[in-house]
Structures are given as structure tokens and as C-alpha cells.
C-alpha positions as CSV (number, residue, x, y, z in Angstrom):
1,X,19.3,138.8,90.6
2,X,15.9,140.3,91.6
3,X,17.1,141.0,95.2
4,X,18.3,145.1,94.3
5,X,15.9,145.0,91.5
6,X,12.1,145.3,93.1
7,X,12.0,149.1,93.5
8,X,13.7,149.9,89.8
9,X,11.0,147.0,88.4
10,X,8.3,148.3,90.7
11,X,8.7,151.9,88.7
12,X,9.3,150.6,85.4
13,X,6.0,148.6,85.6
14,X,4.6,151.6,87.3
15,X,3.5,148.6,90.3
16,X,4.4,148.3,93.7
17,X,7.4,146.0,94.9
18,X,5.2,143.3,96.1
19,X,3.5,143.2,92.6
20,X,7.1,142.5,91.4
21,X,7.5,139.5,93.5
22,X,5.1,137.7,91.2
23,X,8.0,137.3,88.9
24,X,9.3,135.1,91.2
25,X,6.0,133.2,91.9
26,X,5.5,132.8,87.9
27,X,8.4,131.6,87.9
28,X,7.8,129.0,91.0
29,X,4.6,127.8,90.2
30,X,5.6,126.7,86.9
31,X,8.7,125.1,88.4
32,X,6.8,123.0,90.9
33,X,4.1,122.1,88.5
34,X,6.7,120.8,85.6
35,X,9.5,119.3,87.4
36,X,8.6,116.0,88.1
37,X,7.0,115.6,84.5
38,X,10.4,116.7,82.8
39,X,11.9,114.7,85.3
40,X,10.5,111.5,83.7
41,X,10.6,112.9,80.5
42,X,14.4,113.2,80.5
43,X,14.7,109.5,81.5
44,X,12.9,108.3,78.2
45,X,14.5,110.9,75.5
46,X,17.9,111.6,76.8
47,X,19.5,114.9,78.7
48,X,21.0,117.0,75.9
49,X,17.4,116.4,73.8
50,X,16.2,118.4,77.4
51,X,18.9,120.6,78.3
52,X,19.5,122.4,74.9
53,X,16.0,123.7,74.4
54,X,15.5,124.8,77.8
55,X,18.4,126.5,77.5
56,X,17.2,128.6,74.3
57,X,13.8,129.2,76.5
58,X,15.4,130.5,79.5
59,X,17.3,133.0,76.9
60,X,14.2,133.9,75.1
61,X,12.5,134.3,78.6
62,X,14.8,136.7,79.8
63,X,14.1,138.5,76.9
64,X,10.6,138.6,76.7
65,X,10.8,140.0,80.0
66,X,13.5,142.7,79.4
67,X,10.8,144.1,76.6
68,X,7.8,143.5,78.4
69,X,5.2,145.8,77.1
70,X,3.6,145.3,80.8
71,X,3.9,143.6,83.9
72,X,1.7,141.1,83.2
73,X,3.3,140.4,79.6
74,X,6.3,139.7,82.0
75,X,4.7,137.6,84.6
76,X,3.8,135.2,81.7
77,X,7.4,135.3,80.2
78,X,8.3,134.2,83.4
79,X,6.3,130.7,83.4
80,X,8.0,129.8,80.1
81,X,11.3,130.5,81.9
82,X,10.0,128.4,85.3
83,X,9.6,125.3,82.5
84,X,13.1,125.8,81.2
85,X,14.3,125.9,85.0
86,X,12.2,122.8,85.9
87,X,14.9,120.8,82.5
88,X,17.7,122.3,84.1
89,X,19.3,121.7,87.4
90,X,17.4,118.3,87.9
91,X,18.7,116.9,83.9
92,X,22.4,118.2,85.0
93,X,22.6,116.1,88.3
94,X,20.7,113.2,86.1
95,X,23.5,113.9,83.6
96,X,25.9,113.5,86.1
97,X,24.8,110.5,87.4
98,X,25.1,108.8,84.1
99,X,28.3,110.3,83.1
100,X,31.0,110.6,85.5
101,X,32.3,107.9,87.2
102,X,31.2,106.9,90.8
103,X,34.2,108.2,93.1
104,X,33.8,111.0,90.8
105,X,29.9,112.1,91.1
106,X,30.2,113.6,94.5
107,X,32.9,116.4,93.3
108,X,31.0,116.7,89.7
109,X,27.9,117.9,91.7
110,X,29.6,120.2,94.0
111,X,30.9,122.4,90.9
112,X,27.6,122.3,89.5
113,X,26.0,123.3,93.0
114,X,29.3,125.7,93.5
115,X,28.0,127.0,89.7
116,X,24.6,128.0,91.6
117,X,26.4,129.7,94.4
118,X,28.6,131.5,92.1
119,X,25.3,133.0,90.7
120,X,23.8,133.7,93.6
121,X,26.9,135.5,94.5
122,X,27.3,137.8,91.5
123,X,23.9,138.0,90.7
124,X,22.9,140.7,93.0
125,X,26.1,142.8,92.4
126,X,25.8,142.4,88.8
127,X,22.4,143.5,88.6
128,X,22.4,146.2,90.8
129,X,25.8,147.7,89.0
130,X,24.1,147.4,85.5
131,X,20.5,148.7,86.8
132,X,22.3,152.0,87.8
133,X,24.7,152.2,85.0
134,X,21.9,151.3,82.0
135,X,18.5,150.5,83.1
136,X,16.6,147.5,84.7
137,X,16.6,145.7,81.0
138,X,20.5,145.3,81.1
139,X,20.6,142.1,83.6
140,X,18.0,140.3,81.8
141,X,20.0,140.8,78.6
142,X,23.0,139.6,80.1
143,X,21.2,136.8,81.3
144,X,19.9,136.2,77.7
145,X,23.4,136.5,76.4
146,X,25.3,133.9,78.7
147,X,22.4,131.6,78.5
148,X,22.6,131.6,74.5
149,X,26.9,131.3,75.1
150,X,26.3,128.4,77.4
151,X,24.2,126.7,75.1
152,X,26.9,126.6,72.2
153,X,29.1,125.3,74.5
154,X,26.5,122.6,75.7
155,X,25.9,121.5,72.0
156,X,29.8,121.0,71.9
157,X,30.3,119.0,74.9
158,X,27.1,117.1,75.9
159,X,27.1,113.5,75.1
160,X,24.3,111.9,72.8
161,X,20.9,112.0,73.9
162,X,20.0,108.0,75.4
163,X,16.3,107.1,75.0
164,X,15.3,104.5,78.1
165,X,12.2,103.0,79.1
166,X,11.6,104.6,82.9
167,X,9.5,103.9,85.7
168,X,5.8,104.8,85.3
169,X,4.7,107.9,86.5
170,X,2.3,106.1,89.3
171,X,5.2,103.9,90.5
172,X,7.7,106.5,90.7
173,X,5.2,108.4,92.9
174,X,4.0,105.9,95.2
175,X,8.1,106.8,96.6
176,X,7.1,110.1,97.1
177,X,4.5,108.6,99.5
178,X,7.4,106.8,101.8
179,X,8.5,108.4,105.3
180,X,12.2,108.0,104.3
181,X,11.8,110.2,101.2
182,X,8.5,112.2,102.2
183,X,10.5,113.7,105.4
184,X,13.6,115.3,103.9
185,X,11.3,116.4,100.6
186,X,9.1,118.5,103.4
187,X,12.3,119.3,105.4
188,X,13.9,120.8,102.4
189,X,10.6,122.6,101.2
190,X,10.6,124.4,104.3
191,X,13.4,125.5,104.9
192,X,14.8,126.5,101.5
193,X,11.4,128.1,100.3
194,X,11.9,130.1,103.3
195,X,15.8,131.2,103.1
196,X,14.9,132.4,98.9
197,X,12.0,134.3,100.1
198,X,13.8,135.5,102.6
199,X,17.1,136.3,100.0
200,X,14.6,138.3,97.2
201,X,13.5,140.9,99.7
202,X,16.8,141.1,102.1
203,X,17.9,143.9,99.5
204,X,14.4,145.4,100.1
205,X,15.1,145.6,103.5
206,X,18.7,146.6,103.6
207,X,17.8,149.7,101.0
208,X,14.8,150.8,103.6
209,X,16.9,150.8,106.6
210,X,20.5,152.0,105.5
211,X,19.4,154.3,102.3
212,X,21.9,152.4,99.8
213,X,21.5,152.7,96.7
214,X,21.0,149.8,93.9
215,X,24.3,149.2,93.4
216,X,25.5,149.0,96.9
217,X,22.2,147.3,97.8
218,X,23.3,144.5,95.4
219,X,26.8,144.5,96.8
220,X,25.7,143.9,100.2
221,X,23.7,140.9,99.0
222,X,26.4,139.5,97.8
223,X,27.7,138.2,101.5
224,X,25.1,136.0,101.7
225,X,26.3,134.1,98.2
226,X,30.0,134.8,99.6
227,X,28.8,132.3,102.7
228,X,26.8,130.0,100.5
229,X,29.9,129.4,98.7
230,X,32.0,129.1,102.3
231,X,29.4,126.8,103.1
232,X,29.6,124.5,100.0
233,X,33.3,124.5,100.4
234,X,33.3,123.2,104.1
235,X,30.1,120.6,104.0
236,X,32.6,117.6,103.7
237,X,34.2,118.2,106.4
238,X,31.8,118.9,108.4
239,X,30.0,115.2,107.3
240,X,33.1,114.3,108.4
241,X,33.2,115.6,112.1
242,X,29.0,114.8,112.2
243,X,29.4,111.7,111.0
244,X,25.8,111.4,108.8
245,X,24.5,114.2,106.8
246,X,20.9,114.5,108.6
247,X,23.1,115.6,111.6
248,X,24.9,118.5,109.9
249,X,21.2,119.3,108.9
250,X,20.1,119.8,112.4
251,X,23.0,122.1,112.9
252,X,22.4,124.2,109.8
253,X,18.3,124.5,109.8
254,X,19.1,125.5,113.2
255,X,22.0,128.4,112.1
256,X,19.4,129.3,109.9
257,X,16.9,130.3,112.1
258,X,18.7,132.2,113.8
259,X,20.7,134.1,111.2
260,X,17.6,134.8,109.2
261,X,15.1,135.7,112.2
262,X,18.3,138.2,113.8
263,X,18.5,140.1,110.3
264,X,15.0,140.8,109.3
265,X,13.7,141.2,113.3
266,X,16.5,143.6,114.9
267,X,18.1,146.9,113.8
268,X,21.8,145.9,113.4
269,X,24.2,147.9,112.2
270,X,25.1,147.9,108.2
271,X,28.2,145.7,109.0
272,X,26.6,143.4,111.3
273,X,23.3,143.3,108.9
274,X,26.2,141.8,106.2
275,X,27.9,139.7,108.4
276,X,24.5,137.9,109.5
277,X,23.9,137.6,105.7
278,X,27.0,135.9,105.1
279,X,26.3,133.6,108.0
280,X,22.9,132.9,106.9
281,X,23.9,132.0,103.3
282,X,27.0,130.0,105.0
283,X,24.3,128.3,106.4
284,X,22.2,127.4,103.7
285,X,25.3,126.3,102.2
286,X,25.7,123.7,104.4
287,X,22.3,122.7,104.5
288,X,21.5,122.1,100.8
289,X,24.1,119.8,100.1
290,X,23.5,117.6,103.0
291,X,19.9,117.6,102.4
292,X,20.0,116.7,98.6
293,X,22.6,114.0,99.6
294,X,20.1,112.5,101.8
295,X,17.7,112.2,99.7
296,X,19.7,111.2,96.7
297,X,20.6,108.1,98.8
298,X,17.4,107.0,100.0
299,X,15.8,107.3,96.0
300,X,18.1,104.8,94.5
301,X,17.0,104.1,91.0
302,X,14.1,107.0,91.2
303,X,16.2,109.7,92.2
304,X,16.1,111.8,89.5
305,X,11.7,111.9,89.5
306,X,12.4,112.6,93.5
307,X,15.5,115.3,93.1
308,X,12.9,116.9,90.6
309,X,10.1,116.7,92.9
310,X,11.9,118.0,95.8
311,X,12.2,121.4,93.5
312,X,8.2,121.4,93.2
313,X,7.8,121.5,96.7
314,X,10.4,124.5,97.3
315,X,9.4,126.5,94.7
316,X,5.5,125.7,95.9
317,X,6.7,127.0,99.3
318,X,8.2,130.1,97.6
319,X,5.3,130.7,95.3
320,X,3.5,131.3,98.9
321,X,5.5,133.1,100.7
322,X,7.3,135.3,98.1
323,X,4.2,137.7,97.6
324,X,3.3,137.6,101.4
325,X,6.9,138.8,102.9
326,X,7.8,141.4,99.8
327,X,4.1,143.2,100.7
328,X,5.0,142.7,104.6
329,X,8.6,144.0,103.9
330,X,7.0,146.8,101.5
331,X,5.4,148.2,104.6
332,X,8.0,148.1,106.8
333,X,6.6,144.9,108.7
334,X,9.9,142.9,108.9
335,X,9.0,141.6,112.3
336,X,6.5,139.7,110.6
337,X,8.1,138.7,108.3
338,X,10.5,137.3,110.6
339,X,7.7,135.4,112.4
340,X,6.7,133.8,109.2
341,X,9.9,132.6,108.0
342,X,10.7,131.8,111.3
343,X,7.9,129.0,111.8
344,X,8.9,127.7,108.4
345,X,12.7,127.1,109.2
346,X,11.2,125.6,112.8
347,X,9.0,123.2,110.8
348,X,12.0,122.2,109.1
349,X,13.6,121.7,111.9
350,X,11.0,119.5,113.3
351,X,10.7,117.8,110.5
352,X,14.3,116.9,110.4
353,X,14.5,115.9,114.3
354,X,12.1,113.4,113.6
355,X,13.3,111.9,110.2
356,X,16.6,111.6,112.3
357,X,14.9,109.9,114.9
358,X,13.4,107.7,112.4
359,X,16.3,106.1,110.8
360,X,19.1,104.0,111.6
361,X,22.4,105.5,112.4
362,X,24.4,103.4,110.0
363,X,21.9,104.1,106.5
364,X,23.4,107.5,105.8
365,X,27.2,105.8,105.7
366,X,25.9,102.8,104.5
367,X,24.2,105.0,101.8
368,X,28.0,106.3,101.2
């Protein structure tokens, strides 16, 4: 949502757009620091006794932030709302897990990742549409509103809360530690803290070079959430043709690279900018799935504390990198930025390459 948004924040604040970023980074840091604790705290007291409250937090958060007296007022706001993110997305595939029925899990969790696309999507145009039309506080109001609508729905549907006796925090950890689930945690911190860093200041760069406005700045985001849905849509078949899901990986990271580094290091024109936007987000919608369903597989019994843990280490990569490339991007350094972002998707890629290496060819259909 904050991809159209850094200039209209930046003058509300009375800031610059790279102070703005540190929304982002409040919000990361708190992320990557809670995650794997709520992660084993929703194995011992249940999912809806997690996902309710976080829900109310991320609506007061978006509040707190809409009628932030000050930037920093709204930098703190945005830690609460990086712990209600942290009981989110990891408790709903948890959730899943435990709810649906096997053959069913795999199309459960492509809805709720197709849920996250679809916001990713309409975020930007959203935003941009009611920055110009009311002010910057409308989109964080909205955001307040559907998170307080969802939550009355959640208290409807979501089963009982089950309390369990979990894994201790030291053995769920020593996992972490292991090669097979090490590699594709760093892989996926790479490359995904590089691609949303990338995302949040693709409006920046789209307003500097083609003079849109907010709207049509958050319009033209919204290719890249068009081909992250594309992408979400066609990784089963491509599994299919790969035949293992580190190889689709490979092709994506790759994709990525080059879409990403093409956008930010070249003068395109405004169609072509979109179209590589799209194709980066198609992209990263092949390459999230596959990732999380390699590491799902390899966790067995601990993947929930490892899911969890994997969103520490992206949003730690973002919490870096966010403030570096919006003050690059802010002085017109998009070259560099595309050097930065560049050796992160190429560590990923590495990365990757040698995980593949690493294991044998029949684990990930085994896994399946």
C-alpha cells in the first residue's frame, strides 16, 4: 500500500521519502523479532486465541498511524502492527494444517497466498485513488475497517482454540541450524527481502521518471500484483513440467534478476517499465510458492516455528535494505539500487544452486 504513498507521507510528516521507509522497517523488525516466539506460542494456546487479537491490533495499528501526531508516533504504531503481522500469515497456514484435510491443504494455502496477492494487487491502486481523492489517512482507515470486518467474520468461523504441549524452543531451533532447512530459509531471505524493497520504492521510481501522479503511480503498481497472481496461478504446472520445486526456483530467482535489475537500471518506456513489473511480480509469484513448499516439506512436525522463522529472516533483509534503496532511489541513484538488489537476488541464486546440488532428486516428490 505504501508503494504511491512515500511522497504524500513524506509531506504530511514534513520528512523526506526515505524517512518514510522506516514504516516499513518498524514494521520488519518487529516481524522478524516476534515470529518465531508467536510461532511456538500458537502451538501451546491454539490459533483463534492468536489470530483474533492480532487482528484487533493490526486495526488499531492502522489507526494509530492514520492520527499520528508525528512521524515517530507512527513508526512506533507500526511495531505493534509488525507483532500482529508476525500472528497472522504463519497461525493461518498452521490453521490450515490442522484443519483441512490432506489432498485438500495444498489448494487451502494457495487461496490464502492468492488472498496476499490480491492485496498486493489492489493495494497500490487503492491507496493511491483514496490519497488523491481524501488524503493519505484514508487507506489506513480502510485498512482499519476491513481488518475490524474480517475479524467478525473470524470469530464466526474459526474453530476452537486447541492448547498442545510443543517442542521446546532450543529443540525447535537446533532445525534451524540444519543445511536442508538453513539453505532455502537464506534463499528465501534473499530474494524476497530484496523483490519488497524493491516493490515499496518501484512507485518512487515510476513517479520520478514518467511525472504520474498518485493515482496512476498506484495503478501502474498494480502490474506487478497482476503477475504475482499470474504466477500463483501457473506454479503447479510448472512443478509439473520441472519436476521438483527447487527447480522452478532456479528459474524464477533467475527471472527475477533480471526483471528487477532491467526496471530500476534502464530508462524503458512507461509501457515496457509495466510490463517488466508484471513479469517481475509473475516472477516472484512463482518463486514464493515453490520456496515455502520446500521448506514446508523438509520441517515435518516443526514447520510451523520454521514457516515463522523464515518471515524473520525476510523481513530482517527488508529492515536493511528498505531505508538504503528509498534514500538511493530518493536521489535518483536507481543504478545503485539496482546493484544492491541485484547481488541479493544473485545470493539467492547461489544459494539455491547449491541446496539443489545438495539434495537428492527424489526428496522433493517423495516430500509430495
Amino acid at each position: 500500500m505504501l508503494a504511491p504513498m512515500l511522497t504524500p507521507l513524506a509531506s504530511a510528516f514534513a520528512a523526506k521519502p526515505a524517512d518514510i521507509a522506516w514504516l516499513v522497517s518498524a514494521y520488519a523488525v518487529s516481524y522478524a523479532v516476534l515470529a518465531p516466539l508467536i510461532g511456538l506460542l500458537s502451538d501451546r494456546i491454539g490459533r483463534r486465541r492468536l489470530l483474533l487479537p492480532a487482528l484487533a491490533l493490526f486495526a488499531a495499528d492502522a489507526l494509530a498511524v492514520a492520527f499520528a501526531p508525528s512521524l515517530t508516533f507512527a513508526i512506533i504504531a507500526r511495531i505493534l502492527g509488525g507483532g500482529a503481522g508476525a500472528a497472522l500469515t504463519p497461525t493461518a497456514f498452521a490453521l490450515i494444517a490442522e484443519t483441512v484435510p490432506e489432498e485438500r491443504q495444498a489448494g487451502a494455502m494457495g487461496l490464502v497466498l492468492f488472498g496476499l496477492t490480491l492485496g498486493i494487487a489492489t493495494g497500490p491502486t487503492f491507496a493511491g485513488l483514496l490519497t488523491d481523492t481524501f488524503d493519505w489517512q484514508a487507506p489506513f482507515i480502510a485498512v482499519a475497517c476491513g481488518c475490524l470486518a474480517v475479524l467478525v467474520l473470524a470469530a464466526r468461523i474459526l474453530p476452537p482454540s486447541v492448547a498442545r504441549q510443543g517442542r521446546s524452543l532450543k529443540a525447535s531451533a537446533a532445525r534451524l541450524l540444519d543445511g536442508a532447512i538453513l539453505r532455502p530459509n537464506l534463499c528465501k531471505g534473499f530474494w524476497l527481502g530484496a523483490t519488497i524493497a524493491g516493490f515499496l520504492i518501484s512507485g518512487e521510481v515510476l513517479r520520478n521518471r514518467y511525472g504520474l501522479s498518485t493515482s496512476m503511480v498506484g495503478l501502474s503498481v498494480t502490474a506487478f500484483g497482476v503477475g504475482l497472481a499470474a504466477g500463483n496461478l501457473a506454479i503447479g504446472r510448472f512443478t509439473i513440467w520441472a519436476g521438483r520445486p527447487e527447480t522452478v526456483l532456479v528459474f524464477a530467482i533467475a527471472l527475477i534478476f533480471v526483471a528487477q535489475s532491467t526496471f530500476l537500471a534502464t530508462n524503458p518506456s512507461l509501457g515496457l517499465a509495466i510490463g517488466l513489473l508484471a513479469l517481475w511480480g509473475f516472477a516472484s509469484g512463482l518463486a514464493a510458492p515453490a520456496n515455502t513448499a520446500i521448506q514446508a516439506s523438509r520441517a515435518g512436525s516443526d514447520a510451523g516455528f520454521v514457516l515463522a522463522s523464515s518471515e524473520s529472516m525476510n523481513n530482517g533483509a527488508l529492515l536493511v535494505l528498505a531505508p538504503i534503496v528509498a534514500g538511493w532511489v530518493g536521489r535518483g541513484d536507481t543504478v545503485g539500487t539496482a546493484i544492491l538488489l541485484g547481488v541479493c537476488t544473485l545470493a539467492a541464486l547461489g544459494v539455491n544452486l547449491a541446496d539443489r546440488r545438495s539434495q537428492p532428486k527424489a526428496l522433493p516428490c517423495e516430500a509430495n
